[in-house]
C-alpha positions in Angstrom: 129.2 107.8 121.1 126.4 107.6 118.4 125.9 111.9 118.9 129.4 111.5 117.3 129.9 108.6 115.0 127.3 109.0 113.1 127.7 112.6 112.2 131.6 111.3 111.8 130.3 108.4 108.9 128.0 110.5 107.2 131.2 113.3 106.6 133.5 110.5 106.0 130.9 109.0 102.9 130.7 112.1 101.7 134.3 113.1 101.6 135.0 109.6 100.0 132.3 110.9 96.9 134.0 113.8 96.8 137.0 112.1 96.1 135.8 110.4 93.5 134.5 107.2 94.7 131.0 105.5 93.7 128.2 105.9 96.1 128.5 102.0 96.5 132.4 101.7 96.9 132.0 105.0 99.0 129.8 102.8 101.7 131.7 99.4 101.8 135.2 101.5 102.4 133.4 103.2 105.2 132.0 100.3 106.8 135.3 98.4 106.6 137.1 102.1 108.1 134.2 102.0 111.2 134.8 98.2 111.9 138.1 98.8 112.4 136.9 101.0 115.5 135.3 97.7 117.3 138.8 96.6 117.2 140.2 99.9 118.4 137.7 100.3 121.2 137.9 96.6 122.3 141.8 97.4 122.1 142.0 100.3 124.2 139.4 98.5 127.0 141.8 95.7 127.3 145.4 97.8 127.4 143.7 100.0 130.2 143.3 97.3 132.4 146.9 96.1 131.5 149.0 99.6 131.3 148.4 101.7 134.2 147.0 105.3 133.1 147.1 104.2 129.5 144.4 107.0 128.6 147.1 109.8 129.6 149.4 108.2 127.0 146.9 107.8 124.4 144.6 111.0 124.0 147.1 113.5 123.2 148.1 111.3 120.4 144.7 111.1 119.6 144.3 114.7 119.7 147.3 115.2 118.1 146.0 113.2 115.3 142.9 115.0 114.5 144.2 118.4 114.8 146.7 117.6 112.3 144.2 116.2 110.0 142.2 119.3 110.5 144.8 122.0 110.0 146.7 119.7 107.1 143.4 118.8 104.8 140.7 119.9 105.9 141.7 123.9 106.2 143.4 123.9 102.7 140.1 123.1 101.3 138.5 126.3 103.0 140.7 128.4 100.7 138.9 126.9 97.3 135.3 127.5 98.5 134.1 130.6 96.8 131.8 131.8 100.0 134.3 133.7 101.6 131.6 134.0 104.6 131.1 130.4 104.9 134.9 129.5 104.9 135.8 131.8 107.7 133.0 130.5 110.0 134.1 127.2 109.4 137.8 128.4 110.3 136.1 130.1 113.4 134.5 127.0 114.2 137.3 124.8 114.2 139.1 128.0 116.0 136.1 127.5 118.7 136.7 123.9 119.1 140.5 123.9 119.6 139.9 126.8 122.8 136.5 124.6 124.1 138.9 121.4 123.8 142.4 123.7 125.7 139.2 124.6 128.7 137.5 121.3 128.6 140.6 120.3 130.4 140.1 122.3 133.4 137.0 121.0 133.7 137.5 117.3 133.5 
């Protein structure tokens, strides 16, 4: 979990300074935004003991979730970077992780 959060709140502090915020106000709306995850997490742990197979219900809307944050915000901003290079291996990448994600469920 920490390989991915905190990768996850460094990218969402700076997307909030891109957007306009102050460093400061940047950091107390993402600390408030990954508290709200205790709650999730604490959440989900209880549900799955009350709703049988509530993880089969719950990851494709998950999924579902991010890859339309993705393909909705994040790929339209690929199209103003200058760097032609650097935006189509970021498309690739993101390419990449929707296939690894399609296979990882083979493997799991």
């Amino acid at each position: 979990m920490i390989f991915h959060e905190i990768p996850q709140e460094i990218g969402d502090f700076g997307i909030l300074v891109y957007g306009g915020f102050s460093k400061k106000r940047a950091l107390f709306f993402n600390f408030v935004c990954a508290s709200t995850a205790v709650f999730g997490a604490l959440l989900g742990y209880f549900l799955s003991n009350i709703i049988v197979n509530f993880s089969i219900y719950l990851l494709p809307f998950v999924a579902g979730g991010f890859i339309y944050i993705a393909s909705s915000d994040l790929i339209p901003e690929l199209h103003r970077d200058p760097d032609v290079k650097r935006a189509n291996f970021s498309l690739l990448a993101f390419i990449f992780g929707l296939i690894f994600t399609f296979f990882a469920k083979f493997i799991h």
